[in-house]
Backbone bond lengths (Angstrom), bond angles and torsions (degrees), N, CA, C in turn:
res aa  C-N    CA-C-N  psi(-1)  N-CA   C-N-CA  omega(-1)  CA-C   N-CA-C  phi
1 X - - - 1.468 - - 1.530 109.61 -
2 X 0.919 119.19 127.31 1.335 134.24 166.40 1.505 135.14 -74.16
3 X 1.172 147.96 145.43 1.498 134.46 -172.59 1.697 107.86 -71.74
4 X 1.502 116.30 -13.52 1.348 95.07 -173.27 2.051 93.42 -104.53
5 X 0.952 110.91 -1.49 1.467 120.01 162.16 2.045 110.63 -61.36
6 X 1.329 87.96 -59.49 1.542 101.49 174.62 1.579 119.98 -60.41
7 X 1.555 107.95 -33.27 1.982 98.34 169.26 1.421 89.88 -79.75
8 X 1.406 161.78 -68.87 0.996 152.34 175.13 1.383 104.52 11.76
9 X 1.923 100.71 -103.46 1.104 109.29 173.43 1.672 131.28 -52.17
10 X 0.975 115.21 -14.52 1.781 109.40 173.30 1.904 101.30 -80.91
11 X 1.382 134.87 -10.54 1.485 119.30 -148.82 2.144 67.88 -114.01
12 X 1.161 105.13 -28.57 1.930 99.82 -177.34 1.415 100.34 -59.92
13 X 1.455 119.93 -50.06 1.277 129.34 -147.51 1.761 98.60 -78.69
14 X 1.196 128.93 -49.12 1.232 163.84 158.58 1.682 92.11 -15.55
15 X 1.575 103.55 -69.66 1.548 117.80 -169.84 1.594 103.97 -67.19
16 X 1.109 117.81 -61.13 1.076 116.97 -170.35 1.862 130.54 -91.14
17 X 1.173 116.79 12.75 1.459 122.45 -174.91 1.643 98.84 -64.59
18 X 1.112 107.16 -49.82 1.733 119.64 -152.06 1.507 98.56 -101.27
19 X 1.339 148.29 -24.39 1.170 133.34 174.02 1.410 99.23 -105.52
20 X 1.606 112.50 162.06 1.377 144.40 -149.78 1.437 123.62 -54.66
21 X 1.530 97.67 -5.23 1.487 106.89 -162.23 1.632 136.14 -102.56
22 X 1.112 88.36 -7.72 1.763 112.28 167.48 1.437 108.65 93.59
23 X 1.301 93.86 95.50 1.852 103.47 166.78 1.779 114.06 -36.91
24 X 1.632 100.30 -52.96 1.313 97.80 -158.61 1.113 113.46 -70.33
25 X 1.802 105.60 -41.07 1.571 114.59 -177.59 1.867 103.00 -48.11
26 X 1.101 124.00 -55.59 1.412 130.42 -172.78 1.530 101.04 -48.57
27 X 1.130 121.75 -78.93 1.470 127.94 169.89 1.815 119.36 -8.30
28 X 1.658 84.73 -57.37 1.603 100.26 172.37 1.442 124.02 -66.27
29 X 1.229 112.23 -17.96 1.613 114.22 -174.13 1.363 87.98 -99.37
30 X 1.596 140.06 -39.73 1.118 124.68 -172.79 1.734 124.54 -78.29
31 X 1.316 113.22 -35.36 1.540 114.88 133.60 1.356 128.64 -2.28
32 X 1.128 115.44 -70.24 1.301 141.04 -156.81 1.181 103.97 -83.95
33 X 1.422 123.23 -67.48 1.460 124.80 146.69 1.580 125.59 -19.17
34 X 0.969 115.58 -54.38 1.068 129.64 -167.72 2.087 115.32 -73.44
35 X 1.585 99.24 -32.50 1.073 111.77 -163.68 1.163 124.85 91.25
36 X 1.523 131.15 -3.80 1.342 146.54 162.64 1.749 130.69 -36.84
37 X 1.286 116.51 76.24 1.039 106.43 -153.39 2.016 128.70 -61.59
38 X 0.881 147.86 131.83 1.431 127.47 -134.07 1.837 96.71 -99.72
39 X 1.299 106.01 60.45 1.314 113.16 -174.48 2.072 95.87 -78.71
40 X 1.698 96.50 164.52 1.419 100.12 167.36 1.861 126.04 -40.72
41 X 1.410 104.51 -33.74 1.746 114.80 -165.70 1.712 76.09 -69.72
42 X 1.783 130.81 -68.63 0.891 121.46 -118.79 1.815 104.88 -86.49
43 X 1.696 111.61 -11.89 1.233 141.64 -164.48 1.604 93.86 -80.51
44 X 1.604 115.06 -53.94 1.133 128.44 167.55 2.158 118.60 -36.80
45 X 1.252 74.42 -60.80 1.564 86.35 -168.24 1.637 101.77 -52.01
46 X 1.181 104.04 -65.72 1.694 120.27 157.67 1.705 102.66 2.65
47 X 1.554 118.06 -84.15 1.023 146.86 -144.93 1.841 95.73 -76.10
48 X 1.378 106.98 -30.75 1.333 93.51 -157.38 2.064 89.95 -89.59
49 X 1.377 116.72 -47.96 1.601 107.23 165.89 1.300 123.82 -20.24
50 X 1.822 112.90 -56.80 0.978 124.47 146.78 1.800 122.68 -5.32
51 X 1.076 95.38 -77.68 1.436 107.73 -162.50 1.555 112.02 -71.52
52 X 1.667 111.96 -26.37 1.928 135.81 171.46 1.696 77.92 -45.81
53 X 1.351 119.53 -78.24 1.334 133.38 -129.27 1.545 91.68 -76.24
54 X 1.581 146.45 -17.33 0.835 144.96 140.34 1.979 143.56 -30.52
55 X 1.522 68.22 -49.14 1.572 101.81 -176.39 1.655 104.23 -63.26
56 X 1.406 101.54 -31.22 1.951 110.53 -165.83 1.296 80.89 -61.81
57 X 1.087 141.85 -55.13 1.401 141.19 -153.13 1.653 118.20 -46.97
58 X 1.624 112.45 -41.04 1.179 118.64 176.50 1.537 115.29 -78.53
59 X 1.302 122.28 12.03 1.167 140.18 -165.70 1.978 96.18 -120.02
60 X 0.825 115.07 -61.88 1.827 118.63 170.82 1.317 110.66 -60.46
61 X 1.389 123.89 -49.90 1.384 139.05 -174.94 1.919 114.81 -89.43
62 X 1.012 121.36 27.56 1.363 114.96 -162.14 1.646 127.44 -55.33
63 X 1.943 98.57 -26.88 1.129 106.94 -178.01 1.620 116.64 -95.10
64 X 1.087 120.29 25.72 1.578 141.17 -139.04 2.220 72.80 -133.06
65 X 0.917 112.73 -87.13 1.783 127.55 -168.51 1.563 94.50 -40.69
66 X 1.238 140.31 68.78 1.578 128.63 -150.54 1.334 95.54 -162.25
67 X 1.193 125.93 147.87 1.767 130.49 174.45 1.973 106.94 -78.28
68 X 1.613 96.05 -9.02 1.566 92.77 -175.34 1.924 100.03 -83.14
69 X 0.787 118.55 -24.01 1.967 137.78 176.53 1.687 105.10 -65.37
70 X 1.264 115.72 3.07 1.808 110.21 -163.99 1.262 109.15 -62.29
71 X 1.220 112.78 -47.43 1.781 116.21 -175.48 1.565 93.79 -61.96
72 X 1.092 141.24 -50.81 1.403 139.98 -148.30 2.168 88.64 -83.54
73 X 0.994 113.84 -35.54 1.573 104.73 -164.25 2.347 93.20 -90.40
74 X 1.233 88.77 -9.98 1.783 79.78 178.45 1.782 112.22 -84.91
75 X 1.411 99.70 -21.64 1.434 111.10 167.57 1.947 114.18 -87.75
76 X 1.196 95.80 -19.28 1.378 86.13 165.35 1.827 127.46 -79.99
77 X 1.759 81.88 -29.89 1.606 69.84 -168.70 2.057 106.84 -102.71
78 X 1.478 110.08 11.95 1.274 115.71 121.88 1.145 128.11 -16.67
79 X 1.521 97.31 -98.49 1.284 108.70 172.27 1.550 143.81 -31.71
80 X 1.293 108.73 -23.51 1.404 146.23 166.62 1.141 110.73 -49.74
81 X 1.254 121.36 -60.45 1.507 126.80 -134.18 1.850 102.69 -101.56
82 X 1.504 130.22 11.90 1.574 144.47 160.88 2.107 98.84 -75.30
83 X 1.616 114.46 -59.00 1.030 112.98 -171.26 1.631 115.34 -83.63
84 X 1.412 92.52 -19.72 2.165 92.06 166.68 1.065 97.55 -83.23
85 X 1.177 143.32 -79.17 1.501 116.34 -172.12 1.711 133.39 -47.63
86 X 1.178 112.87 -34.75 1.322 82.35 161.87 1.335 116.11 -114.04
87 X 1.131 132.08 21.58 1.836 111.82 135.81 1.619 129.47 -84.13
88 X 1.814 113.54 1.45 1.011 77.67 159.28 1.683 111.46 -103.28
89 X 1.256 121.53 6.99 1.736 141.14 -174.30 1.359 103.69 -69.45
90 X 1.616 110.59 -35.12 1.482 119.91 162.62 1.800 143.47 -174.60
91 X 1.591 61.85 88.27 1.664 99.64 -166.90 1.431 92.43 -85.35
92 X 1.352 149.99 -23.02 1.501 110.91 171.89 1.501 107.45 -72.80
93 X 1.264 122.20 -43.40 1.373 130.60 170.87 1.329 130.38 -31.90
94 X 1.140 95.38 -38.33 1.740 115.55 -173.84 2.148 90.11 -87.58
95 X 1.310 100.77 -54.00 1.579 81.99 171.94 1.619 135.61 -58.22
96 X 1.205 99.12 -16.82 2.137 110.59 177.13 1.724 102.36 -58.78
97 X 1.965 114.99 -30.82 0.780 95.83 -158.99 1.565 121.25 -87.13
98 X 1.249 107.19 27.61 1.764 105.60 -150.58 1.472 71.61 -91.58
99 X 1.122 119.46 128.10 1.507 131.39 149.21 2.041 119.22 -142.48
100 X 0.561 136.20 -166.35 1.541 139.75 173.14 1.643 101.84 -97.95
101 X 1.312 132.67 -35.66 1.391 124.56 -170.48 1.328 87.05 -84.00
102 X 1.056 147.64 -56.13 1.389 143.06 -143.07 1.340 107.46 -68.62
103 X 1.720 102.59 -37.54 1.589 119.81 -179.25 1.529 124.30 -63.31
104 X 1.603 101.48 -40.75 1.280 117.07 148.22 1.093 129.72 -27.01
105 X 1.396 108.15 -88.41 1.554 122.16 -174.77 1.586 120.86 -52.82
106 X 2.009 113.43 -30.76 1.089 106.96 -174.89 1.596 114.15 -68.08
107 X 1.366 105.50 -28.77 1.372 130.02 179.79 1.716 116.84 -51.38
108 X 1.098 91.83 -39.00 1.715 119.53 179.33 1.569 105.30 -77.98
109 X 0.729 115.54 -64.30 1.707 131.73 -157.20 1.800 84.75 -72.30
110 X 1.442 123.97 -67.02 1.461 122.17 -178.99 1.163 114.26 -61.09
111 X 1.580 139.33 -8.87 1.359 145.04 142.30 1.834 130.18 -27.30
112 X 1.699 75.53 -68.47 1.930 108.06 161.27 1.496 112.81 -46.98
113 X 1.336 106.64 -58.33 1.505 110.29 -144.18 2.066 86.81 -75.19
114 X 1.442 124.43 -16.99 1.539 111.34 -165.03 1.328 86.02 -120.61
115 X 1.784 127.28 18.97 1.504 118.43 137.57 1.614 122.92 -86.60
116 X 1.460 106.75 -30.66 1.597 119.80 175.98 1.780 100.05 -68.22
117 X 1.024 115.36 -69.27 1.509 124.84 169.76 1.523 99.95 -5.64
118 X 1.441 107.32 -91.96 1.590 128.07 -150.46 1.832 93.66 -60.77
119 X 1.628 112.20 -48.36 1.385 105.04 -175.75 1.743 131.72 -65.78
120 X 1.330 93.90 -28.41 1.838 98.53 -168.37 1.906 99.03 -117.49
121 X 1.300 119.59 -34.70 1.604 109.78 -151.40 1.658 94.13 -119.34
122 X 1.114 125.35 29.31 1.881 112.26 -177.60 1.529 75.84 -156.95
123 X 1.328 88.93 127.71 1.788 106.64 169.61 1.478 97.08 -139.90
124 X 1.338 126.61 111.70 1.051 142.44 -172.05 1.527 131.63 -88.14
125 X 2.225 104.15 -6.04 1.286 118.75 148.69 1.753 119.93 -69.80
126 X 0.873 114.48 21.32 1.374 113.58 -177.19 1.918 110.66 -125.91
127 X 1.283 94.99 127.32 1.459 110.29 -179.34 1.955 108.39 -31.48
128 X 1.827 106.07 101.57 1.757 96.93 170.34 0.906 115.66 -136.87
129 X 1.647 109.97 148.46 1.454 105.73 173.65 1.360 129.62 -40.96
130 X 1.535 111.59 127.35 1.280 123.92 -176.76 1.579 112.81 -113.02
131 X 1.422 110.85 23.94 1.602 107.50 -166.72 1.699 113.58 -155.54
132 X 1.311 116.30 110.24 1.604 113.62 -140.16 1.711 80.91 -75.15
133 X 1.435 141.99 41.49 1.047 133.43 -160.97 1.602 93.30 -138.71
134 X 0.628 104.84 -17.40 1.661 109.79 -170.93 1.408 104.53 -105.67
135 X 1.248 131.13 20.86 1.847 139.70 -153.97 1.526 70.56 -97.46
136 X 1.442 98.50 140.96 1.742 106.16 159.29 1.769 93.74 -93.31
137 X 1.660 94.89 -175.98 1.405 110.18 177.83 1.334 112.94 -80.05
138 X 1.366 115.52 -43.95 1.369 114.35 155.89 1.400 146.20 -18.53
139 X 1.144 97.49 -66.39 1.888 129.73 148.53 1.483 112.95 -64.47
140 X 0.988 134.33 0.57 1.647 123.85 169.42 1.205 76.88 -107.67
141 X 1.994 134.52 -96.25 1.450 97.20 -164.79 1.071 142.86 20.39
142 X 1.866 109.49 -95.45 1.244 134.53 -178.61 1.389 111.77 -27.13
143 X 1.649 111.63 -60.83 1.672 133.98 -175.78 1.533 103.68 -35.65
144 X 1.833 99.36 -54.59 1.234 119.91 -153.98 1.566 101.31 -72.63
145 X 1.832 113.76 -45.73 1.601 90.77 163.17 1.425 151.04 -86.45
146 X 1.327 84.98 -11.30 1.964 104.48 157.02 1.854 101.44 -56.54
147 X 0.996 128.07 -46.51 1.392 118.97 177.16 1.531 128.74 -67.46
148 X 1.085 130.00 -13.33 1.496 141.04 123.09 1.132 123.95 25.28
149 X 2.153 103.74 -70.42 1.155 129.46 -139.54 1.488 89.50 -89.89
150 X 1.269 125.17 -0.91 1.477 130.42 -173.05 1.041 127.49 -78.41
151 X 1.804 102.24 -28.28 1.827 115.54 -173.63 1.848 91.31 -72.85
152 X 0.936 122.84 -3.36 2.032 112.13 167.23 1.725 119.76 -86.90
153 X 1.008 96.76 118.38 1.819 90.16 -151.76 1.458 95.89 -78.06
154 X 1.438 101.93 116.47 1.353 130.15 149.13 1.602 111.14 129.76
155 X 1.538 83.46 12.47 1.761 94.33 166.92 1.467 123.91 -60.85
156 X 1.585 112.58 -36.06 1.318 145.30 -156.63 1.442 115.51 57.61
157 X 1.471 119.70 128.69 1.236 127.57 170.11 1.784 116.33 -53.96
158 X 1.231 121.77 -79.77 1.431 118.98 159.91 1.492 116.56 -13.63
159 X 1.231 126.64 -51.32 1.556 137.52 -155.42 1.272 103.24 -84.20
160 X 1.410 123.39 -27.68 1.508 151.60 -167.84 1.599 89.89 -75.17
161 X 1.001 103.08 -102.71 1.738 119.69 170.41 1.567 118.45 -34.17
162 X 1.636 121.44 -28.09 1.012 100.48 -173.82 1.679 116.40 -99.27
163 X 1.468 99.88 -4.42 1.861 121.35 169.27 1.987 90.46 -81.56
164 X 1.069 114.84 -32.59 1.572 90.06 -172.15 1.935 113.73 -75.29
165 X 1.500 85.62 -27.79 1.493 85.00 -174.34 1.495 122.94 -95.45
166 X 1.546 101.00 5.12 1.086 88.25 161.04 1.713 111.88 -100.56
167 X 1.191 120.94 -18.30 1.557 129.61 157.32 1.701 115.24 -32.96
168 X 1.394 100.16 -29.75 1.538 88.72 178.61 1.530 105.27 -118.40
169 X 0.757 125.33 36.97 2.118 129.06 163.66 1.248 92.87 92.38
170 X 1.545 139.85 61.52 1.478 113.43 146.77 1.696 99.99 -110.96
171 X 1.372 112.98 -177.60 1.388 105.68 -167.88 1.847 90.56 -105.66
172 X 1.475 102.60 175.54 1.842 104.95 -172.09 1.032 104.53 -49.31
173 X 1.368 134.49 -53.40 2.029 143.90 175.34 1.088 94.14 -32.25
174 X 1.382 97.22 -88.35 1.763 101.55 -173.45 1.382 128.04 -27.06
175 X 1.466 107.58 -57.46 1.194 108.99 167.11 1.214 127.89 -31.67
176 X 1.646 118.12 -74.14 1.197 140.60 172.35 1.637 116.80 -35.21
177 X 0.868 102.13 -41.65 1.693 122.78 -172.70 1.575 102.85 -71.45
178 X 1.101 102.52 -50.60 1.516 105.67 -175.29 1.666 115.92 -66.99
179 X 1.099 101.71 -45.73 1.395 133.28 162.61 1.394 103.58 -19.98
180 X 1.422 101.77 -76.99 1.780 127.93 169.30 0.803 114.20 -19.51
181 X 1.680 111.53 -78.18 1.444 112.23 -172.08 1.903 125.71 -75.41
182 X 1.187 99.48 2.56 1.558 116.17 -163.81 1.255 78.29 -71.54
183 X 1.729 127.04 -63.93 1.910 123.34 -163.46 0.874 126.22 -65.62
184 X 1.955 137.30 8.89 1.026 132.88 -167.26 2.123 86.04 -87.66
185 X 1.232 112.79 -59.81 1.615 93.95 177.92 0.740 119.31 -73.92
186 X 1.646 150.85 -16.33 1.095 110.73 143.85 1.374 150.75 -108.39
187 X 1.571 108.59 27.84 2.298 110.11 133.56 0.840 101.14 -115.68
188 X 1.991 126.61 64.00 1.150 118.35 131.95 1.658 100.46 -100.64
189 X 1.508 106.36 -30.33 1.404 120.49 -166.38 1.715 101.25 -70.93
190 X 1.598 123.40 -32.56 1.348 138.24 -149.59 1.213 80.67 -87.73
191 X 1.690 120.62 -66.09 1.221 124.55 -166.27 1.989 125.12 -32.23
192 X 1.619 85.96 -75.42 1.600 120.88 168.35 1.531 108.68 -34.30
193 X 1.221 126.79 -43.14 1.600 137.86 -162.71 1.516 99.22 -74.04
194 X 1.637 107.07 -48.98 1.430 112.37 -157.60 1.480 111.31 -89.97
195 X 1.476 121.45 -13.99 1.182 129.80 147.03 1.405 129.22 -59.46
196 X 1.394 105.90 -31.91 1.386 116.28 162.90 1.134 115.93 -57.96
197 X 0.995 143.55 -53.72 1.266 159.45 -158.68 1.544 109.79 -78.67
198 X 1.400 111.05 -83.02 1.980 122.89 177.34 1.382 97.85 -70.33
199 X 1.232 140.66 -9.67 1.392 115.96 -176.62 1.529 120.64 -20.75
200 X 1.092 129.73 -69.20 1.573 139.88 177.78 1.329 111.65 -60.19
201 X 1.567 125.70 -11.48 1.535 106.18 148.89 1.097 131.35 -116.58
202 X 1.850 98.57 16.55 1.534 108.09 -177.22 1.870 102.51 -73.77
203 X 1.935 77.35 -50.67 1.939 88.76 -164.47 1.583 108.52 -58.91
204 X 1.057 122.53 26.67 1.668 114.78 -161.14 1.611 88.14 -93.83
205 X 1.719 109.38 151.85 1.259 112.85 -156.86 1.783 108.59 -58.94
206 X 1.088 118.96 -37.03 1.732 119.52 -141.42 1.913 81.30 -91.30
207 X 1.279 123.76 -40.94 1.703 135.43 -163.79 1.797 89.49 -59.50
208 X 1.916 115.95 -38.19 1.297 90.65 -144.52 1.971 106.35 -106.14
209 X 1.602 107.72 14.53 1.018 127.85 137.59 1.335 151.13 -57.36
210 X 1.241 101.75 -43.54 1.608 110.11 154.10 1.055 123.47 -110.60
211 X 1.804 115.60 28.29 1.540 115.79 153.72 1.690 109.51 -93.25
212 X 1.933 101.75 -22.44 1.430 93.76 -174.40 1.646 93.97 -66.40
213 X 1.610 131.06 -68.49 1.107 137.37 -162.32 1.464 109.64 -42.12
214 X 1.663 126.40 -40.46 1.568 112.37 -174.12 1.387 81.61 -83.26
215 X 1.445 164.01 -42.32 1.695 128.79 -160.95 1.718 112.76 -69.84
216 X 1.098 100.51 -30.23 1.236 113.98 174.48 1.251 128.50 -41.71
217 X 1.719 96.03 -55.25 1.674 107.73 -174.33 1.676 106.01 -99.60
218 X 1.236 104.43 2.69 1.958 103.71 178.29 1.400 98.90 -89.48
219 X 2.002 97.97 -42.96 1.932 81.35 -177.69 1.683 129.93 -62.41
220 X 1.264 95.05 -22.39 2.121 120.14 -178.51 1.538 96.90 -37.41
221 X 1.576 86.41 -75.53 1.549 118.69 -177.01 1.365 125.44 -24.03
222 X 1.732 95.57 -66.77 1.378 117.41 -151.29 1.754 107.97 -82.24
223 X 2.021 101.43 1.05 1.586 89.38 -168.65 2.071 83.98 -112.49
224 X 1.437 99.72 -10.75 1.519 85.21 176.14 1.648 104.42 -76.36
225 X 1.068 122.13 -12.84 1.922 130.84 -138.20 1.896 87.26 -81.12
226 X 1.893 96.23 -55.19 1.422 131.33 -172.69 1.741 116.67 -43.57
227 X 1.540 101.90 -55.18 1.651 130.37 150.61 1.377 107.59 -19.36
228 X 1.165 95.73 -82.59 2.092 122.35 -166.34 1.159 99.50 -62.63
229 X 1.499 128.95 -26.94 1.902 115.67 -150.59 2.145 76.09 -90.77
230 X 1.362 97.14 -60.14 1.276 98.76 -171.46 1.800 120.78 -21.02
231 X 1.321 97.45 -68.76 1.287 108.04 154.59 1.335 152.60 -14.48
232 X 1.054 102.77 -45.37 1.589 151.31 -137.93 1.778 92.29 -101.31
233 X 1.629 99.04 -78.11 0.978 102.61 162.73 1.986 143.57 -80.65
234 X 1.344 97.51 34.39 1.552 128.28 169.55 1.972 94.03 -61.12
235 X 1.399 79.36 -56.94 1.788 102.08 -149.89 1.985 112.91 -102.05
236 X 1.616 107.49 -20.39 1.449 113.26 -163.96 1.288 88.78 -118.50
237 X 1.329 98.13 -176.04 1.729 118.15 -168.04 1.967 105.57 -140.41
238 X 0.619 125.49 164.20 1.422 118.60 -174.30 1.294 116.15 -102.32
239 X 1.838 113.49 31.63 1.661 116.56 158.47 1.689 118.01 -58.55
240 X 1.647 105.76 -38.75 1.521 100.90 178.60 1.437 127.12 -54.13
241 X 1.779 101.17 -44.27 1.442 115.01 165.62 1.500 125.88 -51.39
242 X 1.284 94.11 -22.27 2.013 91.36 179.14 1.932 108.04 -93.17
243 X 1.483 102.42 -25.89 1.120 118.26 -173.75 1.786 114.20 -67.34
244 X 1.823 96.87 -37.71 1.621 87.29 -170.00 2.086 93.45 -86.03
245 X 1.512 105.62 -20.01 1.143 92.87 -173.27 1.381 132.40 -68.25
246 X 1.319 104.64 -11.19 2.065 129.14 175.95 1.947 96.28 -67.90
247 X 1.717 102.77 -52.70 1.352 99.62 171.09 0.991 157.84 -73.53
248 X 1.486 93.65 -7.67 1.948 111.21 178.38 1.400 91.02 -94.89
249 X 1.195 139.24 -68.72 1.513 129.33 168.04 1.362 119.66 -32.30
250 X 1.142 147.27 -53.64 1.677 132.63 154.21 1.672 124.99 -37.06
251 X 1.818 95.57 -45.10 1.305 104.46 163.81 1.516 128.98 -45.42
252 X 1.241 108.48 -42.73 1.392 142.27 -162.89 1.985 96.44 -78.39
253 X 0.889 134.81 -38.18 1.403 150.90 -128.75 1.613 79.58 -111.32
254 X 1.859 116.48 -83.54 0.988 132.89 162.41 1.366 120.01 -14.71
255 X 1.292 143.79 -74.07 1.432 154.08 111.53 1.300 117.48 14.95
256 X 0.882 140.52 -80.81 1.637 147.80 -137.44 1.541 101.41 -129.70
């Protein structure tokens, strides 16, 4: 991997962590593209951008990272504990699946599911939570096992969580928001693990150069990306998101 491989992937990762479309799956098609071979160092590196683009979050959210947020972070990390347990119960398993068809199809299929969503089961004249503070435990659960569907690469984690929560009355913000904070444990947990592990071929000199440069440019990214999506969804609905995601997965199919 190269350093201009690494802004590549940190400005992908950047774009896509927090909206609907699957960081990793993207990562994976750009990989591939790229010629990047998806060895442990490079899977690693992956994981730790990941975690840059996380970090923006405590930077947008500052008053959220606070001992006054406890009830709201005990339901988050609730919520947590459906997709830590079973990725780490079966995490080699969950790794067989990284392939390009799989990435495809999840892409496709999670396309559908946030066209069915928006058309038949979210009616947005009806009184919804608008405040990731007001989530019962109940409803994090739920979030937390709708997010599950994420450990299949190219499901997207965000997209996972943010179809569950809106399944149970929060509004798109909300959703999104909640969403947000749902990934700090887990790529802090993803992160932490995989450092555990490659440490000794992470720290190797040439790997830990273009890990500073891709965290660097994912975190830039990922807190302007966060800004705009917010925004974004003031006024939009997440039909486009299901729409381009039917097409990058055909794309993908077509391609590969």
């Amino acid at each position: 991997m190269t350093i201009l491989d690494a802004i590549w992937l940190g400005i992908l990762e950047g774009v896509t962590e927090f909206i609907p479309v699957s960081s990793t799956g993207h990562l994976i098609v750009l990989s591939k593209f790229l010629g990047i071979e998806q060895n442990n160092v490079n899977k690693a590196f992956e994981i730790i951008i990941q975690f840059a683009a996380i970090m923006a979050l405590v930077f947008v959210y500052p008053s959220k990272f606070t001992f006054k947020h406890i009830n709201l972070w005990v339901k988050i990390a609730i919520a947590f504990i459906p997709i830590g347990a079973v990725g780490f119960l079966f995490a080699s398993q969950i790794k067989s699946l990284f392939s390009i068809t799989i990435v495809a199809w999840a892409f496709i299929i999670g396309g559908i599911i946030f066209l069915i969503v928006e058309k038949f089961f979210y009616d947005d004249k009806q009184p919804l939570i608008d405040d990731v503070e007001k989530v019962s435990l109940k409803q994090a659960i739920f979030i937390g096992i709708a997010q599950i569907l994420a450990l299949i690469p190219g499901a997207s984690r965000a997209g996972a969580s943010i179809i569950g929560a809106m399944l149970v009355g929060l509004n798109r913000k909300a959703s999104a928001e909640f969403s947000f904070l749902l990934a700090v444990p887990v790529m802090c947990a993803t992160t932490f693990y995989d450092i555990y592990k490659h440490h000794n071929e992470i720290l190797q000199d040439g790997n830990l150069l273009n890990l500073a440069v891709g965290f660097v440019v994912s975190f830039v990214v990922a807190y302007l990306v966060i800004k705009l999506f917010l925004k974004f969804l003031e006024k939009f609905t997440f039909v486009a998101f299901g729409i381009y995601r039917i097409f990058f997965g055909v794309l993908i199919l077509l391609i590969f």
